[in-house]
Every structure is written in C-alpha cells, then in structure tokens.
One Martini backbone bead per residue (centre of mass of N, CA, C, O) as a GRO file, in nm:
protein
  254
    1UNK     BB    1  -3.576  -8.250   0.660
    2UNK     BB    2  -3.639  -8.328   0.985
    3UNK     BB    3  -3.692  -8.065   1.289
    4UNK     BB    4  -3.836  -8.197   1.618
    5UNK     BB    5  -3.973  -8.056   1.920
    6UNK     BB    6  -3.939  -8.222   2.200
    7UNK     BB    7  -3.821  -7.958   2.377
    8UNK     BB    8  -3.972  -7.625   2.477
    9UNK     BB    9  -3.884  -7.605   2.747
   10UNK     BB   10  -3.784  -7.636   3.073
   11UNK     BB   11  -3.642  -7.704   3.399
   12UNK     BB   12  -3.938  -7.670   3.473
   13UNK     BB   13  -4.221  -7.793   3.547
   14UNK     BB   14  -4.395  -7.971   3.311
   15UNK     BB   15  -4.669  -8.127   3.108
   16UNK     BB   16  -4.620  -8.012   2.807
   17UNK     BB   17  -4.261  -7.945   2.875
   18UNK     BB   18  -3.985  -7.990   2.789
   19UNK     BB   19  -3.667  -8.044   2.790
   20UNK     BB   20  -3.433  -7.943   2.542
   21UNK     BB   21  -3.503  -8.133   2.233
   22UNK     BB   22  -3.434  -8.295   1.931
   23UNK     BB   23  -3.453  -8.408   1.578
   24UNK     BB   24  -3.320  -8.540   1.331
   25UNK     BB   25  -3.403  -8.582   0.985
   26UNK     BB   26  -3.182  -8.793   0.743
   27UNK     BB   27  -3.172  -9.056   0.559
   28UNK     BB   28  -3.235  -9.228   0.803
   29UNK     BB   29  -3.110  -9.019   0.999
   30UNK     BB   30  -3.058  -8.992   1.361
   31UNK     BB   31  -3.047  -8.681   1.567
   32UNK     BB   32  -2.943  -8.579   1.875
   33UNK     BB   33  -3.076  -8.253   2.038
   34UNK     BB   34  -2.970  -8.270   2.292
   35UNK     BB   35  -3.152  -8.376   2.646
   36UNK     BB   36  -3.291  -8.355   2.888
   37UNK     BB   37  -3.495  -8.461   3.091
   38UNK     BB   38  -3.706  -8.726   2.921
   39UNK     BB   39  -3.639  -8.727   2.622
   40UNK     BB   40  -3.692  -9.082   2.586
   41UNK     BB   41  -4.003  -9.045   2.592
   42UNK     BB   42  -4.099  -8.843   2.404
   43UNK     BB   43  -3.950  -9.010   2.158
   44UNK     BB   44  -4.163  -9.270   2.210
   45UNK     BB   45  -4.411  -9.063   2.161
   46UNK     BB   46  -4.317  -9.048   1.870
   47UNK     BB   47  -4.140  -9.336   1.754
   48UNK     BB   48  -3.861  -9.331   1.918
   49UNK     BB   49  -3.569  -9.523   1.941
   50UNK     BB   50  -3.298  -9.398   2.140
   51UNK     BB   51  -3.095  -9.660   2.055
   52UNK     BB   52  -3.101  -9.621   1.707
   53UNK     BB   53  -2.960  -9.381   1.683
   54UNK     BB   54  -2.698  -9.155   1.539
   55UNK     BB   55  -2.666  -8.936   1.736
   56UNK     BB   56  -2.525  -8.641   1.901
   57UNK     BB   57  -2.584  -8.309   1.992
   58UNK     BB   58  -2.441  -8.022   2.188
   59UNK     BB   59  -2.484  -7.672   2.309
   60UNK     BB   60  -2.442  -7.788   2.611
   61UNK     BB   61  -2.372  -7.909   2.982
   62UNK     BB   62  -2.634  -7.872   3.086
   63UNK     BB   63  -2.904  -8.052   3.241
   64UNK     BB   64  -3.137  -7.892   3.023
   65UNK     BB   65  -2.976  -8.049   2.763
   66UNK     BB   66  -2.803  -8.321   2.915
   67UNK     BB   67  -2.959  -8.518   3.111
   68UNK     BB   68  -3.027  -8.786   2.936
   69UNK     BB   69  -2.727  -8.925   2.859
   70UNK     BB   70  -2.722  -9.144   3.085
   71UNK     BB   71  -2.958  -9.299   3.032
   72UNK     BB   72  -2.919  -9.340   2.711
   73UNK     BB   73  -2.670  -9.544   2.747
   74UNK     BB   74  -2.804  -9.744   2.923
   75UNK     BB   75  -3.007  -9.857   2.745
   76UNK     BB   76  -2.823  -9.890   2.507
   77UNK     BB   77  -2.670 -10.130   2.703
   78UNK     BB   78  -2.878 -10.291   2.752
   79UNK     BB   79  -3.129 -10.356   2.516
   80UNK     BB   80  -3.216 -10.650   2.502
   81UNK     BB   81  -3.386 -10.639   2.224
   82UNK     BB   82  -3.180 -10.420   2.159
   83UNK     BB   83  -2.855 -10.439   2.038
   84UNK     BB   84  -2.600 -10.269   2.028
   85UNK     BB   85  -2.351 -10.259   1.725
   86UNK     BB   86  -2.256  -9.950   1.732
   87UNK     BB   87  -2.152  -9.665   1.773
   88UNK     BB   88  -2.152  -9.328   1.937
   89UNK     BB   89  -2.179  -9.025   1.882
   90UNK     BB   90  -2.019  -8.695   1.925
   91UNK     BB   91  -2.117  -8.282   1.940
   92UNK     BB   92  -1.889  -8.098   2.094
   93UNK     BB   93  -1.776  -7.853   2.314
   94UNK     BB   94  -1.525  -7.795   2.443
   95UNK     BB   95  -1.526  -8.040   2.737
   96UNK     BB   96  -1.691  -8.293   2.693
   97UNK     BB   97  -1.474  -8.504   2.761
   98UNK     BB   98  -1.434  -8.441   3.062
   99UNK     BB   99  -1.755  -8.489   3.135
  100UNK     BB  100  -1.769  -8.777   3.064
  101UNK     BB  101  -1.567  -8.886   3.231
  102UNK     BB  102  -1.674  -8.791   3.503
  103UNK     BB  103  -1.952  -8.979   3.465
  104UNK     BB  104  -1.733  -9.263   3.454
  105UNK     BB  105  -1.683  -9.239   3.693
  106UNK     BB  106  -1.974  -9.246   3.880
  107UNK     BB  107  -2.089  -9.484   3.677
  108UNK     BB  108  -1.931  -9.642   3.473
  109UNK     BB  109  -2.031  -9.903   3.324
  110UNK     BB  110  -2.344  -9.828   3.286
  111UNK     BB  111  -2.216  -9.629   3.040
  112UNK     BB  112  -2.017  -9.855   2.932
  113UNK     BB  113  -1.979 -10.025   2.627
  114UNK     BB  114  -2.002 -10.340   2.419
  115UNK     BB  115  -1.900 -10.363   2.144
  116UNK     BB  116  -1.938 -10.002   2.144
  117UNK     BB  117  -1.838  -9.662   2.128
  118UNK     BB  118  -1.834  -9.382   2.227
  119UNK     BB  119  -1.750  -9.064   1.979
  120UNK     BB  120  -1.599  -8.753   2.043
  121UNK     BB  121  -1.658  -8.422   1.912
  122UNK     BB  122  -1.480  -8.142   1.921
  123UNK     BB  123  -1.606  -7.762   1.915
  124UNK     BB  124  -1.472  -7.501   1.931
  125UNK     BB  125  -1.520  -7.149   2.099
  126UNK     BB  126  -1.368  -6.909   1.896
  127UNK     BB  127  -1.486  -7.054   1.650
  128UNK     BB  128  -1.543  -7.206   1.382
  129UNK     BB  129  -1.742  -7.475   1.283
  130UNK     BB  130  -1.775  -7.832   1.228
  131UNK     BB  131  -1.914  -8.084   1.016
  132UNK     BB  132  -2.064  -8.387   0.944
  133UNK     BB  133  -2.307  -8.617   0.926
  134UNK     BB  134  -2.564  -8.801   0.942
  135UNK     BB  135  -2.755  -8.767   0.655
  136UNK     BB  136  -2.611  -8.536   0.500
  137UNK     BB  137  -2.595  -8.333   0.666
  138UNK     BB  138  -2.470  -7.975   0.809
  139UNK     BB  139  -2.254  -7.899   1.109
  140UNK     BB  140  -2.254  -7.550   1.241
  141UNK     BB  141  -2.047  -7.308   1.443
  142UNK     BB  142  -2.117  -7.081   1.675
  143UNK     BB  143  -2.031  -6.871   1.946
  144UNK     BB  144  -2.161  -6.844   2.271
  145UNK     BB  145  -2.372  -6.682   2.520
  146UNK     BB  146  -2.218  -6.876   2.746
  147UNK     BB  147  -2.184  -7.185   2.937
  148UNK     BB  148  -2.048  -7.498   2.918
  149UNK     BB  149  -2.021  -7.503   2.613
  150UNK     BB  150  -2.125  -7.281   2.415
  151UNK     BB  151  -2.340  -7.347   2.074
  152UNK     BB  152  -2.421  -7.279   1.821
  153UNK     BB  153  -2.670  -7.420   1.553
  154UNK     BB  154  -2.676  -7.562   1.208
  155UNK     BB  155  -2.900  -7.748   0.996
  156UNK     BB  156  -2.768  -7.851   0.637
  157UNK     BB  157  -2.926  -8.011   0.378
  158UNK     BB  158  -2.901  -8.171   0.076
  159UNK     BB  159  -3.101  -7.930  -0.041
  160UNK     BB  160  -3.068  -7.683   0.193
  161UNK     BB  161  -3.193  -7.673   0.442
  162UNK     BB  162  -3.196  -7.446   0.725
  163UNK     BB  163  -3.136  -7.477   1.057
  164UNK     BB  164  -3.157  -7.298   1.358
  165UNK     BB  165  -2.975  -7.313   1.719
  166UNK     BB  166  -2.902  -7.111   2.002
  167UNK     BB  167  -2.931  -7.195   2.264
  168UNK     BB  168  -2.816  -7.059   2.469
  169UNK     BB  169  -2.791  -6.701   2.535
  170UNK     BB  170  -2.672  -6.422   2.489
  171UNK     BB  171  -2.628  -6.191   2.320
  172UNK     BB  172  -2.551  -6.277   1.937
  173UNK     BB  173  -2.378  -6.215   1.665
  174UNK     BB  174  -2.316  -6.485   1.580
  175UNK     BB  175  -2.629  -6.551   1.565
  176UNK     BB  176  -2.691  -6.353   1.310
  177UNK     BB  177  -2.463  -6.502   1.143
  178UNK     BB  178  -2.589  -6.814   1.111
  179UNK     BB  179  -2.923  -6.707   1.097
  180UNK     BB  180  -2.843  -6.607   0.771
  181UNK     BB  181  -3.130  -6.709   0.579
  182UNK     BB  182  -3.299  -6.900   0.710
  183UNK     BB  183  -3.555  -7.092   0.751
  184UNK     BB  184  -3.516  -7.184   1.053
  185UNK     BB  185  -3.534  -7.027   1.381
  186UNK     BB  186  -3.429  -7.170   1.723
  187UNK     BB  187  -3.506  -6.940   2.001
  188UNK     BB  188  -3.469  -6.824   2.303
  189UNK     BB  189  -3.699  -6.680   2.581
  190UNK     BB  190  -3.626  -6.644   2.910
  191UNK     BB  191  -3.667  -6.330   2.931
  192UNK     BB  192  -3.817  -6.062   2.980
  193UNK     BB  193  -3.563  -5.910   3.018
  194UNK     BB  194  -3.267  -5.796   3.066
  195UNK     BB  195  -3.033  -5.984   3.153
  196UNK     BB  196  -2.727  -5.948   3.390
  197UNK     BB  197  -2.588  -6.222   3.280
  198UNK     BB  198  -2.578  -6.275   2.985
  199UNK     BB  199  -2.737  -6.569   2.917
  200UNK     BB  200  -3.019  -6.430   2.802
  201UNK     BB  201  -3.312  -6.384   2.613
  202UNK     BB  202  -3.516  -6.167   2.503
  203UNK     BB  203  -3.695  -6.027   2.329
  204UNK     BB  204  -3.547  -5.820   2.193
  205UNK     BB  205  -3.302  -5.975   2.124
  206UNK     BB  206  -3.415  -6.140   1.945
  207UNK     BB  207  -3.532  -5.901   1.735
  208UNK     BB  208  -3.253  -5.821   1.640
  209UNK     BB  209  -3.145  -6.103   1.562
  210UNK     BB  210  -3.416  -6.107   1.337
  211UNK     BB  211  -3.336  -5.826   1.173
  212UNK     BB  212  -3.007  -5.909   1.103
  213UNK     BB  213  -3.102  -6.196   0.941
  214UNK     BB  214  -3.339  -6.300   0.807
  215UNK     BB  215  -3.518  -6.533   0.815
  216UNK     BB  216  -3.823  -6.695   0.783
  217UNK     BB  217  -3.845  -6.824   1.044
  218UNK     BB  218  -3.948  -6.844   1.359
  219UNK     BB  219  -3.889  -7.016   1.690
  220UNK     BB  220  -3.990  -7.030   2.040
  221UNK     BB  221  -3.806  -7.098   2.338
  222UNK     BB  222  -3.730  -7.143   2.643
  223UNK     BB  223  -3.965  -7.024   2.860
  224UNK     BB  224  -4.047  -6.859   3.118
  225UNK     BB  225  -4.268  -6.752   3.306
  226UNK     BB  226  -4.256  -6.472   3.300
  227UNK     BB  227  -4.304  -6.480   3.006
  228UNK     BB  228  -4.461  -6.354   2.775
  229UNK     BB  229  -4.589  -6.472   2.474
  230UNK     BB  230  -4.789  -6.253   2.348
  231UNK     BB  231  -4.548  -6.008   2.386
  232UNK     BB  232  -4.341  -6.139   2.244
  233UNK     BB  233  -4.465  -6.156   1.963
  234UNK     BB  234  -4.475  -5.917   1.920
  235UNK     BB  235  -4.173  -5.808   1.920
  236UNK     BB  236  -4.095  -6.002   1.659
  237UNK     BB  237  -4.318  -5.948   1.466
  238UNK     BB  238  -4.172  -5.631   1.411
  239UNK     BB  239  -3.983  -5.761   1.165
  240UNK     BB  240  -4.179  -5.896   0.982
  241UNK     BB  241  -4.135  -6.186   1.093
  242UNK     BB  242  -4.226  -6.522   1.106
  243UNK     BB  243  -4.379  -6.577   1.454
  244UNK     BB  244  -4.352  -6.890   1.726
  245UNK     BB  245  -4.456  -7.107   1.905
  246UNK     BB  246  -4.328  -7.344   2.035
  247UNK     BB  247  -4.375  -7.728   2.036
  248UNK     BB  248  -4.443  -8.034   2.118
  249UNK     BB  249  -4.419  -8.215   1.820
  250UNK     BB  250  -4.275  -8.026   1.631
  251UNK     BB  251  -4.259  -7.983   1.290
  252UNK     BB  252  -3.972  -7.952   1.044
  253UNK     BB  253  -3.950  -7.896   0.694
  254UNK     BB  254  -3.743  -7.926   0.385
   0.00000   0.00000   0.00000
C-alpha cells in the first residue's frame, strides 16, 4: 500500500503545501483522502487523473478538506477524452450525505453524473466504525475531537501495513487508541499551544498521543505559521519515536 501526502498545509496559501489531500493506493486502486482547494492539480502532477478514482474517503466536511469535491465530480462528468462509467464511492461521517444534497442543490446538473451514481457510505460519529474499500483496502474510524463530521481515519493493507490519519482534532484519547502499533500516524500539529477551542493539536498534545500509542513513525502535518517546525520536532521527537515533518509529493510505503 502506498499512502502519499498530496496536500500537508492548511487553508493559508503556500506555495509548496497545500490544503489537506491524501491518496492511498493497494492493488491497483486508488482512493482519494480528504481534498481541500487544488488537490486535482497537485495529483495530476503526481501522474494520477482525478477522473479515474477509485473512491474518496474524508475525515470531515470543513473546506481545506474537502473543496475539491464539486471541481472533482465536474471534471468526472465532463470526462471529454476520458469519460467516467463507474459509480463513485464515498465515505464518510453521519451528516455527509445531507452536505452533498446542498451542494446538488447549489451545482444541480454540473455535479450530476450521467450513467453513473456518486454513492455515499456514511459513518457513525459516536462509535468505532468501519468499511472495506477497494484495493483490498480495511478503513476502520473512531470520532474526532472536532466539528462537520469528524472522524479520525486508519487504513489497513491486504499485508497488513497500516497508516492512520488524525484528521483535524483537538486531544484525542480515541486518537492514540486507533494509532496504538500503527506503522505511520499521520497527524495534525496546528497550533503553537493548547488550542481554546480544543478542535486542533499542539506539539504537546501530539507528543502525548504518540507517548500513548507508539506508532512506529509520525509524520506532521497542517502546521500553522505560528507553529515552529523545529520546536515541534523537538517536543515530539521527546517520546522516542521517529517523527518528520511531512512534504507535498511525500510517499509513505509498506
């Protein structure tokens, strides 16, 4: 399975990071995680057509998450040299389905597929939850300290690689339970310190949950500028484990 971090900003402009988008693939299929605004640029300069998904999965319905969604489904309906004759899967936590609604109501048509079903698998946001994916794929989810449907994200290859992917969050105990033994969390490290509004992750609070977890390897992601990199790293690197700042075009293997 190879889990490649398309988008590891934020919703600030960058010109080297963008918003959050992921990209799994196992056995020839491919699932977009997450996409906030460009990730269909970003993946065509990985060499991957959009059009050709295999499925999206996303951890929550904020913007820099999922803003290429309507771009995404436009481009597949339009199609022109490649046009799509597939259903197109999603999942995601309880309430995606009513966000999709508004967006067809907004879009109409231009969002619409033609003999073939956008078909949306939603997942509870109060318990542990899961599905199958292609690609022999196995994504399991426990609720995120966050709002819009947030759900922390682990994926599981047919050998048993597995990453897992915080989501936006603030301290989060089911986080350090879904990414206990993990080969690779990847996970947010927003805010200088200890957030108010408890909805994103300091280095400390990383520094605990992968204390409690013992993940195999961290990679950081979605660093606000207030945030030090280098400060981060220090403070995370304290519980022993191998931890790096992740990049755009970053890919993680197993």
């Amino acid at each position: 399975m190879r889990f490649t971090l398309v988008g590891t900003g934020t919703t600030l402009p960058d010109a080297t990071r963008g918003p959050a988008g992921f990209l799994v693939e196992s056995d020839g299929a491919r699932i977009l995680v997450d996409g906030g605004t460009g990730t269909i640029g970003r993946l065509a300069a990985l060499g991957v057509d959009a059009r050709e998904l295999d499925g999206g999965v996303y951890s929550h319905r904020h913007v820099d998450h999922c803003g290429d969604l309507v771009p995404l489904l436009f481009t597949m309906k339009v199609g022109i040299d490649k046009p799509r004759r597939r259903d197109y899967p999603i999942w995601a936590g309880s309430g995606f389905e009513d966000f999709f609604a508004a967006l067809e109501g907004v879009y109409g048509s231009w969002i619409q597929p033609e003999g073939w079903k956008v078909r949306i698998a939603e997942l509870v946001l109060d318990a542990a939850d899961g599905a199958d994916l292609p690609g022999g794929v196995r994504l399991d989810t426990l609720p995120a300290v966050h709002t819009a449907g947030a759900l922390h994200l682990s994926f599981t290859s047919p050998s048993g690689y597995r990453v897992v992917f915080s989501g936006d969050t603030g301290p989060s105990e089911a986080l350090a339970v879904l990414a206990r033994g993990a080969d690779v969390l990847v996970t947010e490290c927003a805010v200088e310190t200890t957030d108010r509004w408890n909805s994103h992750l300091c280095a400390t609070d990383v520094a605990a949950i992968v204390d409690a977890a013992r993940p195999k390897r961290v990679v950081l992601t979605h660093l606000y500028p207030m945030v030090d990199p280098t400060e981060a790293l220090q403070v995370v690197r304290a519980t022993g484990v191998p931890v790096e700042r992740g990049h755009d075009g970053q890919v993680l293997e197993g």
